[in-house]
C-alpha positions in Angstrom: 91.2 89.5 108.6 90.5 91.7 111.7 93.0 94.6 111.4 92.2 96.5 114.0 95.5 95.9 115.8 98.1 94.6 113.3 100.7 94.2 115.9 102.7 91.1 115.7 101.9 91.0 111.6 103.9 91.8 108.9 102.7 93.8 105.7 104.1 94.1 102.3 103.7 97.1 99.9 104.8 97.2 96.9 104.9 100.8 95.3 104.8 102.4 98.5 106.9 105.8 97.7 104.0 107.6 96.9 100.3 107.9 96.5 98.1 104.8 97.4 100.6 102.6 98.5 102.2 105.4 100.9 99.1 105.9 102.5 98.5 102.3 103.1 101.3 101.2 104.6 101.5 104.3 107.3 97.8 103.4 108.0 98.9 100.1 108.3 101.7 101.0 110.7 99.4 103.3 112.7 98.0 99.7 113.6 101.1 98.3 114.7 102.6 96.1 111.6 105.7 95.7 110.8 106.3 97.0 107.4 107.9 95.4 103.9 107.8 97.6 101.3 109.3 98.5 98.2 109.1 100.8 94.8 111.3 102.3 91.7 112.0 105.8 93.4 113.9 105.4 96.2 113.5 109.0 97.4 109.9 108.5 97.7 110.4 104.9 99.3 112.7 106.4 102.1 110.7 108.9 103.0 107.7 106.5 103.1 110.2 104.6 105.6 111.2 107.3 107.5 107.4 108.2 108.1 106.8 104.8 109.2 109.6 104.4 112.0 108.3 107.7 113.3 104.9 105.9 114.1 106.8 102.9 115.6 107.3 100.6 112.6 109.6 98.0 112.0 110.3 98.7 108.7 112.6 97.3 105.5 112.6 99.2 103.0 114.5 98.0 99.1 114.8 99.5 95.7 112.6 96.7 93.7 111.0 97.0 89.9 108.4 94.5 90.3 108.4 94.2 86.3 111.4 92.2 87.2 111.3 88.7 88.3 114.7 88.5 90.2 114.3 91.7 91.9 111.4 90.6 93.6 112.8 87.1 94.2 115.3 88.8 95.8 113.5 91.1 97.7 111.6 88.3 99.0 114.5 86.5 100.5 115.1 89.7 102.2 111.6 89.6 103.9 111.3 86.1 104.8 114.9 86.3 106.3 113.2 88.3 108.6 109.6 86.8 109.2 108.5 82.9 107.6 105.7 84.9 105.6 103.9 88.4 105.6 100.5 88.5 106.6 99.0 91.3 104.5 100.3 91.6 100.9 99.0 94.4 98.5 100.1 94.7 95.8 99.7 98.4 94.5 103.1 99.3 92.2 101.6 100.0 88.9 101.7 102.9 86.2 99.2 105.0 83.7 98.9 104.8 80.0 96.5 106.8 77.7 96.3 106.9 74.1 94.4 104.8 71.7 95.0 101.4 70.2 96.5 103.2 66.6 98.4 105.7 68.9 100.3 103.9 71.1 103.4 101.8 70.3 103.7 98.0 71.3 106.5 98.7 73.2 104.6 100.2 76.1 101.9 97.7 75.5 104.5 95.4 76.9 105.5 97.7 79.7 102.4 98.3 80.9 101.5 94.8 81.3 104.5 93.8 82.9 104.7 96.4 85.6 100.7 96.2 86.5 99.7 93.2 85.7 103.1 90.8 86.1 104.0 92.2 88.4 101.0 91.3 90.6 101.6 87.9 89.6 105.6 88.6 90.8 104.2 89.6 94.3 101.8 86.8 94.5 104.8 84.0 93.3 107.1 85.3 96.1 105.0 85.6 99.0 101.6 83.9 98.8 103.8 80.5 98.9 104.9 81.4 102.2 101.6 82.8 103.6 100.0 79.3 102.8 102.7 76.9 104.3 102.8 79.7 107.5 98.9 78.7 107.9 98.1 81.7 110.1 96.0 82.9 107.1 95.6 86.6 106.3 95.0 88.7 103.1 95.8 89.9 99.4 95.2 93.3 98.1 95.4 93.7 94.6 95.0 97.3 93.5 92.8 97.3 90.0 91.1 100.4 89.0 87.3 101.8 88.3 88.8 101.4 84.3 89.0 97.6 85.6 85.3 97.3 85.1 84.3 100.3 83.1 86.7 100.6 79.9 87.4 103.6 77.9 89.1 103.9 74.3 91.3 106.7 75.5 93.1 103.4 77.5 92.9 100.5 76.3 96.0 99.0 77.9 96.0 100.7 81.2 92.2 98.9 81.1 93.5 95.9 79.9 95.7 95.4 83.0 93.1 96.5 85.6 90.6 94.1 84.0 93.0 91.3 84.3 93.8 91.7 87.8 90.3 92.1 88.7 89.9 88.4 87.4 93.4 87.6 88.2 92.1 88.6 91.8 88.6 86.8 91.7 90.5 83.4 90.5 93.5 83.8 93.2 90.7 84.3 96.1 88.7 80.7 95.4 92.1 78.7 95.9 93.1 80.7 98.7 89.6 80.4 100.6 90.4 76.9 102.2 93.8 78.5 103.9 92.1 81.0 105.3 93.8 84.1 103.2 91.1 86.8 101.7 91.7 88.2 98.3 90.1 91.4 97.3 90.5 93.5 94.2 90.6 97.5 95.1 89.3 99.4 92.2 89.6 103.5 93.3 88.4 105.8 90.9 89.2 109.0 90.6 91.9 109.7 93.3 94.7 112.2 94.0 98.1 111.1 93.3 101.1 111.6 91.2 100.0 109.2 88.4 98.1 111.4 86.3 101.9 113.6 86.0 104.0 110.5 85.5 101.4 108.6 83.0 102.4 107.7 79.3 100.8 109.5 77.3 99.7 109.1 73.0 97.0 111.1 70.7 95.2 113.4 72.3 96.4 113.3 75.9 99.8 113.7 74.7 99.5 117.4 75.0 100.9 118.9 77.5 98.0 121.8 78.5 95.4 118.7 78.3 97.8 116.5 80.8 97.9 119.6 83.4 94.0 120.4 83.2 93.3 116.3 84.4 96.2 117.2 87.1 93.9 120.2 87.9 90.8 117.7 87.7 91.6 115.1 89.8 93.3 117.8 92.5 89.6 119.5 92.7 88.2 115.8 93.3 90.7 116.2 96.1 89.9 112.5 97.0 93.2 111.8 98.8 95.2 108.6 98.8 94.9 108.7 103.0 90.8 107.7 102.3 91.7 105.4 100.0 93.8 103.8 102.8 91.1 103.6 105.2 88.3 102.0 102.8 91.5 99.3 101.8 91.4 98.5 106.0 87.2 98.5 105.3 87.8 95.8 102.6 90.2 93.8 104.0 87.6 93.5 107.4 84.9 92.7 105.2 86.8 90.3 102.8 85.3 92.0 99.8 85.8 90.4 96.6 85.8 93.8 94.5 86.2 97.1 96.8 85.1 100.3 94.6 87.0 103.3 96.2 85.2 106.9 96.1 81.6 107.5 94.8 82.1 107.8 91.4 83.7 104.3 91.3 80.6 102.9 93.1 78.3 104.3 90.7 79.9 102.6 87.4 80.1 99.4 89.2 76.3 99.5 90.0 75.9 100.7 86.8 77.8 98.2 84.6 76.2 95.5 86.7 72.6 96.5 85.9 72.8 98.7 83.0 75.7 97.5 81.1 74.2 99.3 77.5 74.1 102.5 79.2 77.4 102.3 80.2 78.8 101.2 76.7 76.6 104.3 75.1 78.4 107.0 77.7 81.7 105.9 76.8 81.1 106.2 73.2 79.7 109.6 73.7 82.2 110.9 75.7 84.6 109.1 73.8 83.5 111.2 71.1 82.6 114.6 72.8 87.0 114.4 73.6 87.7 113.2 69.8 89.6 116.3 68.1 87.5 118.2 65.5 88.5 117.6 62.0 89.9 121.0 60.5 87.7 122.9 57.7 89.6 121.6 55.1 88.8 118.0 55.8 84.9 118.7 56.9 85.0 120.6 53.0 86.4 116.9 51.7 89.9 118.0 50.5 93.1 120.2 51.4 92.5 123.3 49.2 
């Protein structure tokens, strides 16, 4: 999809209020689109809106938990009352959980999966429908993750997730290759944005001191959501199947690719270089 000059097309964010998905859709504006975009903090979404207008954008703008089938039904008759179908769809909304299998409750299991994972599959049910019957092609971004293809035990569910879209993604672009709509699966790695703060977090990341020293971490990576934004554009142009974002995110792909067993052998090393040290007591085989 040449997107160059996006006037006359529509695109649809999803978790646009902050981080990735802001960036994206004011670079997408920048190129003349019309804009569709939604999220769970409305104070973020409206100033994502107002941002937009002041570039030129036609923009609406609605309160929308994409965990939420009806909400997103809904919000979808609110676009196509507007336009027959978008022409750019990226789905980014998603959230961050840490903590190990025996840490973390089921209940978040299930709230993980249905905020990034169903609702991906939401996004795609409401709109890619529309994009097909409209026949004037166009594209699918699904934001995965680097944890998408390199998993760690401090996340198994947030990996989970990121490894099911990545396949969702690679399944969704082989049916949508004869109508002339690209899929591709972004995977950033470490980036700058608020999800590190808002995360769920179980075991050892639960503290709060660890929390604000990987805030710190990924601030001095300073890789902003604004480059991310312009390497999405780079994917889309290309059609890439699976779009790594920043270097680090690159490197495990190559890496897992061609040396899977090293890969598996750093994670279990730093998986155990961040496991707590057992107290005297315990290393001395009993309480005292």
């Amino acid at each position: 999809m040449d997107v160059s000059d996006l006037r006359g097309r529509t695109a649809l964010v999803t978790g646009a209020g902050s981080g990735i998905g802001r960036a994206s859709a004011l670079a997408f504006a920048r190129r003349g689109a019309a804009l569709a975009l939604c999220d769970v903090a409305e104070a973020g979404l409206d100033e994502t809106a107002r941002a937009a207008r002041a570039l030129g954008a036609d923009v609406l703008a609605q309160r929308v938990d994409v965990a939420q089938p009806a909400e997103m039904q809904a919000f979808a008759e609110a676009v196509h009352a507007r336009v027959p179908a978008v022409d750019l769809l990226m789905n980014n909304a998603g959230v961050g959980l840490g903590g190990g299998l025996l840490d973390t409750p089921l209940a978040d299991w299930r709230w993980i999966v249905d905020i990034n994972l169903m609702g991906v599959v939401h996004g795609l049910h409401c709109f890619v429908p529309a994009m097909v019957r409209a026949a004037r092609g166009g594209h699918v971004v699904n934001v995965a993750s680097m944890a998408g293809y390199v998993a760690s035990s401090s996340m198994p569910a947030y990996a989970a997730t990121k490894f099911a879209v990545i396949g969702l993604s690679e399944s969704l672009r082989e049916e949508l290759a004869p109508h002339g709509i690209g899929v591709t699966a972004v995977c950033p790695g470490v980036i700058d944005t608020p999800i590190v703060r808002s995360s769920r977090m179980y075991g050892a990341g639960a503290d709060a001191r660890m929390r604000e020293q990987m805030a710190r971490a990924f601030a001095r990576r300073n890789y902003r959501p604004e480059r991310v934004a312009e390497n999405v554009l780079k994917a889309i142009a290309r059609n890439r199947a699976v779009a790594p974002i920043s270097p680090e995110a690159w490197t495990f792909y190559y890496l897992k690719r061609f040396a899977p067993g090293f890969v598996r052998w750093l994670g279990g090393a730093m998986a155990r270089r961040a496991r707590p040290a057992p107290d005297v007591a315990t290393r001395a085989g009993g309480s005292g």
